[in-house]
N, C-alpha and C positions, 0 to 999 in steps of 0.2 A: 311688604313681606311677600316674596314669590315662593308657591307651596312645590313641595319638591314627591314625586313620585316615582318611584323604583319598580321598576319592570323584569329585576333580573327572573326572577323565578319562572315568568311566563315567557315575554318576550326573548331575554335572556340566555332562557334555557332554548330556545330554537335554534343556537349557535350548533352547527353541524360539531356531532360526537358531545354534545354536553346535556347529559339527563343525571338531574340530582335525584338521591333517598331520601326516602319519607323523611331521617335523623335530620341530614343534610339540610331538608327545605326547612324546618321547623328549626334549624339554628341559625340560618340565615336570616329567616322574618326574626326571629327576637334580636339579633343583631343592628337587623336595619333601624327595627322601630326603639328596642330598647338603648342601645348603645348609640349608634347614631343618627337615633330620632328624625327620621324619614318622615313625613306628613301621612304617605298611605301606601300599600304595598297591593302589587298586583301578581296575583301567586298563581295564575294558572287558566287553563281554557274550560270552558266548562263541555262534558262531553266526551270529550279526548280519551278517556282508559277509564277500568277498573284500577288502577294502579291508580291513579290520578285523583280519580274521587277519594281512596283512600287517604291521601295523601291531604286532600285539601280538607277533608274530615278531621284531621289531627290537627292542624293550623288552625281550625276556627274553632274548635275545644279551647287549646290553648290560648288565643287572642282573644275569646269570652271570659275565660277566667281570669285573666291580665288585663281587662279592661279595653282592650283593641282591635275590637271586631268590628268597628264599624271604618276603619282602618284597613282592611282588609279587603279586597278585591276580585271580581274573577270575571273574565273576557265572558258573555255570553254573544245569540245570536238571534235575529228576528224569525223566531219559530214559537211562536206563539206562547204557550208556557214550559216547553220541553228545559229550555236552560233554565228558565225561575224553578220550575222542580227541583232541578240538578242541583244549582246554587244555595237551595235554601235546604233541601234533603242534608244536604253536606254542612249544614251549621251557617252558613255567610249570610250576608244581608247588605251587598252592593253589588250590582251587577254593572259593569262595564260593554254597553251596548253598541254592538258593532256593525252602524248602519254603511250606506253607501254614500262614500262624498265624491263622489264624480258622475258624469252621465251615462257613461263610458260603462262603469261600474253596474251601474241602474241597469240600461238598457240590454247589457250583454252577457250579463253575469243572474243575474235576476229574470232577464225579461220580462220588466214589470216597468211599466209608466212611472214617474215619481211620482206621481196622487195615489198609485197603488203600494209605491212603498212607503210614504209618508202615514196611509193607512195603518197598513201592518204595524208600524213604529206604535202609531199612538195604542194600538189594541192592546201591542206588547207592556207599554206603558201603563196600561190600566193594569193591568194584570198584575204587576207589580207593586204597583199602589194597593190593591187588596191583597195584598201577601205581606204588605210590610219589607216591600224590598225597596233599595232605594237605587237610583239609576243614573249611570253620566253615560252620554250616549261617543262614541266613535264615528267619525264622518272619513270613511275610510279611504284613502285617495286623495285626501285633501286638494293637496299640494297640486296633482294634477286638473281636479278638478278646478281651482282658480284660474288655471292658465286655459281650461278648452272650452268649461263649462259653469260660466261664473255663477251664470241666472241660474243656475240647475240649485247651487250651491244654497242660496240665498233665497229660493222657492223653498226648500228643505229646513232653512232653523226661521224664517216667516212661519210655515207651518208648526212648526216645534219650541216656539218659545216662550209660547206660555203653559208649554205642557211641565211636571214634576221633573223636568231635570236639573240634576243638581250642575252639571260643568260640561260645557262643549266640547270637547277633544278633538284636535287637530293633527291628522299624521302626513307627515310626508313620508308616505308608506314606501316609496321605491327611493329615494334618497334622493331627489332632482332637485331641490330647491339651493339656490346661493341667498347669500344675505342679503344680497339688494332685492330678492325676489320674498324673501320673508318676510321681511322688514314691511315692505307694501301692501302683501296678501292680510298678515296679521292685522295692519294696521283699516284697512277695512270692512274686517271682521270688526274690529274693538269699537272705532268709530260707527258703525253701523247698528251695533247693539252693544249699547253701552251699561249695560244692567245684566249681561249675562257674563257669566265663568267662562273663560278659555284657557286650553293648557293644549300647551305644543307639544307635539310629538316629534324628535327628529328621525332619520336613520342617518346613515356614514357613508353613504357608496362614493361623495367624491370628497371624503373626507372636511366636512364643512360641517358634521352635526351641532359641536359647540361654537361655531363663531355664528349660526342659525336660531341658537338658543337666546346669543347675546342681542341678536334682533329682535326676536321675538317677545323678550321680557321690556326691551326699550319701546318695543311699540305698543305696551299693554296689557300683555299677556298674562294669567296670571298663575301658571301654575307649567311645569315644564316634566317631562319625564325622562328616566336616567337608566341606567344599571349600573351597576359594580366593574368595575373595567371595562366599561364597555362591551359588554358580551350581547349579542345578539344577531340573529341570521344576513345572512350576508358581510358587510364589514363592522356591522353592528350599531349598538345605538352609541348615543350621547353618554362617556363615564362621567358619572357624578361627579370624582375627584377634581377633573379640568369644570365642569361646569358652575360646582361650588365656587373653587378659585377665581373663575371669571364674574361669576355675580355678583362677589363678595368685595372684589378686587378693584374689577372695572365698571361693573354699575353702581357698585355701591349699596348695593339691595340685601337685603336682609333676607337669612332663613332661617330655617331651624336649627338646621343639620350641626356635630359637634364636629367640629373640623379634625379634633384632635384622637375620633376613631377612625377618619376615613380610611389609613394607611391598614390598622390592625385586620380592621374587616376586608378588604383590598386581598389581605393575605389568605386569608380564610376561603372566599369565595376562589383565589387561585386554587387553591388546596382541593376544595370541592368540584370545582370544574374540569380540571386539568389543563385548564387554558395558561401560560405561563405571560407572566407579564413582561413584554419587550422593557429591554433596562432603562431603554432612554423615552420613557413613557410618562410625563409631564407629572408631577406629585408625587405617583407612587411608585416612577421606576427606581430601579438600585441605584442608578448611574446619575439622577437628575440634583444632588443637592449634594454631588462628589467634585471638587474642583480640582482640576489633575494639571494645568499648567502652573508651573510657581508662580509667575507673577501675579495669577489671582489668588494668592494662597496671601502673599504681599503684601498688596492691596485690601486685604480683608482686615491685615494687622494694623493697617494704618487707616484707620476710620471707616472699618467696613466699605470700600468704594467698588467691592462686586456683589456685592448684596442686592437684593428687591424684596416687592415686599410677600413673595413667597417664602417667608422664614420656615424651614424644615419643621421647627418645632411646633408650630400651628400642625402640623400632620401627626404626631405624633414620632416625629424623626430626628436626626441630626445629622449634622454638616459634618464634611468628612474632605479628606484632603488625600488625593490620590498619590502613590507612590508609584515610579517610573524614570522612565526614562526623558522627560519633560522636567520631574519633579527639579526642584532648585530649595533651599535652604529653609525659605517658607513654609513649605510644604513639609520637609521633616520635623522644625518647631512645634509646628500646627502637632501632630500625632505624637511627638514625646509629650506635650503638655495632657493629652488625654491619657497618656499612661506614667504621667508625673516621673518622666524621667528628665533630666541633665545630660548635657555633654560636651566636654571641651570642644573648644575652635579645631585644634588639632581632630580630633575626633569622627569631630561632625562634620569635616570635608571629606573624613576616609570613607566614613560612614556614605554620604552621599556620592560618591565614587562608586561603592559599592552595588548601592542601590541603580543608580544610571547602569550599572555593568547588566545587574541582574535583568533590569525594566530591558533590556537588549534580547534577553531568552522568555523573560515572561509578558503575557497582556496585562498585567496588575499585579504590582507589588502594593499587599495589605499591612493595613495597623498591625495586626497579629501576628504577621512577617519580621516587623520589625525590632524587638526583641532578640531575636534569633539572629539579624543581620550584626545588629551591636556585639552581638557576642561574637562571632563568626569573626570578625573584623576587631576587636580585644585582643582576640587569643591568636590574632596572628602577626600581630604588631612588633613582640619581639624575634621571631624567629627568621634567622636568617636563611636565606633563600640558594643554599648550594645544591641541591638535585632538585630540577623540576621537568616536568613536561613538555616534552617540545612536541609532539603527537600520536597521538595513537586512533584506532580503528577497531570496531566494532560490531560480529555479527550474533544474531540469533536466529535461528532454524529450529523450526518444530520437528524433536525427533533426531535433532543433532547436536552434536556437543559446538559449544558458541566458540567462537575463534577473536584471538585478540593479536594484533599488531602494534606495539609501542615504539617509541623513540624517545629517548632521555639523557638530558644532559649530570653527570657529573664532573661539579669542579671544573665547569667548561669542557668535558670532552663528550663527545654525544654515542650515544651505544642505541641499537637498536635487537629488537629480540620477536618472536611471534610464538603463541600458544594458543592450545583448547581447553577447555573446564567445562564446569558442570552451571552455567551462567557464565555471562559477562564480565560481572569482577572476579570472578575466580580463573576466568583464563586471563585476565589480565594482572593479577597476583603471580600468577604462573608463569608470565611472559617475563616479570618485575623479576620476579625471585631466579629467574635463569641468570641476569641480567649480572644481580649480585653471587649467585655461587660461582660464576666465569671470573670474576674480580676477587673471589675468596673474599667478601665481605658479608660481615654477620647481619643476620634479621630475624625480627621479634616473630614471638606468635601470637598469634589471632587471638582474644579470651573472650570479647562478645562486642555483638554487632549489633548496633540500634537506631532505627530509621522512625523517624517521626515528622507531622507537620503539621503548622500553627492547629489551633483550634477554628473550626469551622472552614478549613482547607477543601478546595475542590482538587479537581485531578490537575489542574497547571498550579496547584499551589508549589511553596518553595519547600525543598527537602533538607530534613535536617540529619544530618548522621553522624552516631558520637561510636568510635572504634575503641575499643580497651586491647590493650597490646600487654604482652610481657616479653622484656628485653634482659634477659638472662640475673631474673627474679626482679628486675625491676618494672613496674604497673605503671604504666601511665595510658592517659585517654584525649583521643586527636578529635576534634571536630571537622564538618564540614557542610555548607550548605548553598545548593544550588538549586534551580527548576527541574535539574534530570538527576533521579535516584543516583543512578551510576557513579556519575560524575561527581556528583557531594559524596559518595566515598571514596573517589579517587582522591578527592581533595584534602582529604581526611587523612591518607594515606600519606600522601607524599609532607604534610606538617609531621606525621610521626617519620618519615625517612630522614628529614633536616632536625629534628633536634635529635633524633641519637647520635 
C-alpha cells in the first residue's frame, strides 16, 4: 500500500496567478479526503498571511469535527516555536518540517554547520513533542543534495532517526532528477534505513515527475505526493490522476484513492483555479478516451482490440467516438447507439458524407451535432436541386451597411446580382430577391427566423437554422445547418427556393 499525499492547497497553490478562498480551500480538503480519500492533505505554509491563518483556522475546525485533523498538514520552519504556535493556534496538529537536504542549502542559505542545524531540528522537535504536535520532517533539496552532498545527506537522518518523526520527505525541489537517478538515490535511502518512512516528492521541470514516482515507489518508497492536475510552481508537480493510473496499473500497488472521483474533483479544482486542463492531458483531458479515427471506433466493435486497461469508466467517464472528417461508419454506429438511433444503409452513407463535409469547416463534429445532421440530410433527400449556389461574397464593416455579391444558377443558366443590407443575409436576400424580380419570378416572405446549436455548443459548434416562409398564404419551414451562421441560412434558403 503506497500512501498518497496531496499538496494542492500548499504547493499547488504557488502555481503563478492561483490563490484559492477560504469556501474554495475547505471544498477542496473535504473533496480530497472525503470523496477521493487522499491519506493526508497538506493545506498551506505556516506564517505566510493573515488571510492564510484564517483560512487554515476553518479547515482544521472542520477536519476535527469530521474526524480528520490528524490528516491534515501544514509546511512549518526551523524557528524554534514560532510555526508550532502558528500551527497549533490555528487548530492543526502536524507540522510538515522544512529542513535542509543539501550542503549547498546548509552552508549558504543558513550559514549554519550541519551539527548546528541538526541541533536546531532536534530543539524544534522537542517543542513539538510537548505541544502534542506531530512532525514528518522535509530534507529540502534532496535530489541535489545526493548528487553533491551525499554524506551531508546521511550525517543529517544518522543524526535524526531516532528522534519523533513520523516520515522522511524527499523533494526534488528544482525538478533535476530522471528515473534512473531516482530509482538509485531512493533505493539508498530505503536500504540504508530500513525501518524509517520515506515519501517522495517530485516537481516537473523536465517533465519526468510521474515516471520519478514510478521509481521511487519500485525502490521502496512509501508514500509519494501529488496535486490535482498537476498544479504547482513552475511546471508543477506530479497529477495524482497519471500517478494513480501508473501505480495502480504498472506496479500494481495499491492505494486508497477512488479512482472513480478523480475526474469529478479534477473539474472542480479546474474551476477553482482557473488553470484549464490541456485536452490531451492523460485521464482527465476531454480529448484522451475520444477515438476520432474510424478504424479505431472498428476495432473497438470487434473485440475491443483498441482498448487498455485505462477503461474511462474507472474515472468516472465514458468513451466517445469523435465525429470528423476521419470519421468512417464506425464511428457514426458507435454515437447513434448512445442516442438509440437507427438508420438505413442508404442513409448512413449520406449521413456520413455529410458529416466528412462538415468535419472540413469544423475541428469536431459532436454527439449533440449529430441529430441535427440526420435531420438536415432527411429533409433534403427529396428536394430536387434546380437553383443553387454557384458563389457569393461577403462583407461586414463596423458602421456600414454589409455588401453582398452572389452568383446563381437557374435551370442551368447562371445570373449574378450584388447588394447592401442591414447584415449579411439581409444583403444577400436583397442581391437574391433583385435576381428574381429581373425574371418576374415570385418569392415568399420571411414569417420568422430561428438559429440554434446543439446543447452544450461552443463558438465552432454547428448552426442550426429553421426559416418559416409564406408563399402566397402558403407556410412552410426550410432548414439548414452548417459551422458558419450565415451560411446555414443561406442553406436554408435556397431548399425553400427549390421546392416552390
Amino acid at each position: 500500500m503506497v500512501e498518497i499525499m496531496d499538496t494542492t492547497l500548499r504547493d499547488g497553490e504557488q502555481t503563478s496567478g492561483v490563490s484559492f478562498a477560504v469556501q474554495e480551500k475547505l471544498g477542496i480538503v473535504r473533496l480530497l479526503l472525503e470523496e477521493l480519500n487522499v491519506d493526508r492533505v497538506e493545506i498551506a505554509s505556516a506564517r505566510v498571511s493573515e488571510g492564510e491563518y484564517s483560512s487554515v483556522k476553518k479547515v482544521a475546525q472542520w477536519a476535527r469535527t469530521n474526524g480528520h485533523i490528524d490528516k491534515v498538514e501544514v509546511l512549518g520552519f526551523v524557528d524554534g516555536r514560532t510555526s508550532l504556535d502558528w500551527i497549533r493556534n490555528a487548530g492543526c496538529k502536524v507540522l510538515n518540517l522544512l529542513c535542509k537536504g543539501s550542503l549547498k542549502h546548509c552552508t549558504h542559505q543558513l550559514k549554519k554547520t550541519p551539527e548546528q542545524h541538526a541541533e536546531d531540528i532536534k530543539q524544534v522537535l522537542a517543542n513539538a513533542k510537548s505541544m502534542g504536535v506531530d512532525v514528518n520532517i522535509y530534507l529540502e533539496d534532496w535530489s541535489n543534495g545526493m548528487q553533491d552532498s551525499e554524506e551531508y545527506i546521511y550525517f543529517m537522518v544518522d543524526a535524526l532517526q531516532h528522534e519523533p518523526i513520523k516520515r522522511f520527505m524527499l523533494p526534488d525541489t528544482l525538478g533535476v532528477l530522471n528515473p534512473e537517478q531516482t530509482y538509485e538515490f531512493c533505493c539508498k535511502m530505503v536500504e540504508r534505513y530500513p525501518n524509517l518512512h520515506f515519501d517522495f516528492h517530485p516537481h516537473n521541470d523536465y517533465d519526468l515527475a510521474v515516471a520519478n514516482v514510478y521509481e521511487a515507489v519500485k525502490a521502496g518508497v512509501k508514500g509519494v505526493h501529488v496535486t490535482v492536475n498537476g498544479l504547482g510552481e513552475r511546471a508543477g508537480n506530479a497529477p495524482i490522476s497519471s500517478v494513480v493510473a501508473v501505480l495502480h496499473d504498472q506496479l500494481k500497488v495499491k492505494t486508497n484513492i477512488r479512482e472513480e472521483k478523480i475526474n469529478s474533483v479534477s473539474r472542480v479544482v479546474e474551476s477553482y483555479s482557473g488553470i484549464r486542463i490541456p485536452a490531451n492531458k492523460p485521464v482527465i483531458g476531454e480529448n484522451v478516451f475520444t477515438q476520432v479515427a474510424g478504424v479505431h471506433a472498428d476495432g473497438d466493435n470487434k473485440h475491443c482490440l483498441y482498448y487498455n486497461d485505462l477503461l474511462p469508466e474507472r474515472f468516472g467517464r465514458e468513451r466517445q467516438y469523435a465525429l470528423g472528417k476521419t470519421s468512417g461508419k464506425a464511428n457514426i454506429l458507435k454515437n447513434l447507439e448512445n442516442l438509440d438511433m437507427e438508420l438505413d444503409e442508404e442513409t448512413m452513407k449520406k449521413v456520413t458524407e455529410r458529416i466528412i463535409e462538415l468535419g472540413d469547416k469544423k475541428e469536431m463534429v459532436t454527439q449533440d451535432d449529430l441529430p441535427y445532421i440526420i435531420s438536415d440530410v432527411l429533409k433534403s433527400e427529396d428536394v430536387e436541386q434546380n437553383i443553387r449556389i454557384i458563389n457569393y461574397s461577403l462583407s461586414l464593416s463596423r458602421g456600414l451597411k454589409s455588401l453582398a455579391n452572389i452568383a446563381i444558377e437557374i435551370e442551368g443558366k447562371e445570373y449574378q446580382e450584388s447588394s447592401s443590407g442591414d447584415g449579411q443575409y439581409d444583403a444577400f436576400m436583397k442581391a437574391l430577391w433583385k435576381i428574381y424580380d429581373r425574371l418576374d419570378k415570385p418569392h415568399p416572405v420571411l414569417l420568422d427566423y430561428n438559429v440554434s446549436i446543439p446543447p452544450g455548443g461552443r463558438t465552432d459548434a454547428l448552426v442550426h437554422t429553421i426559416i418559416t416562409w409564406d408563399m402566397n398564404g402558403h407556410v412552410l419551414k426550410t432548414s439548414g445547418l452548417d459551422a458558419d451562421q450565415v451560411e446555414s441560412a443561406i442553406k436554408a434558403t435556397f431548399k425553400m427556393l427549390n421546392l416552390i
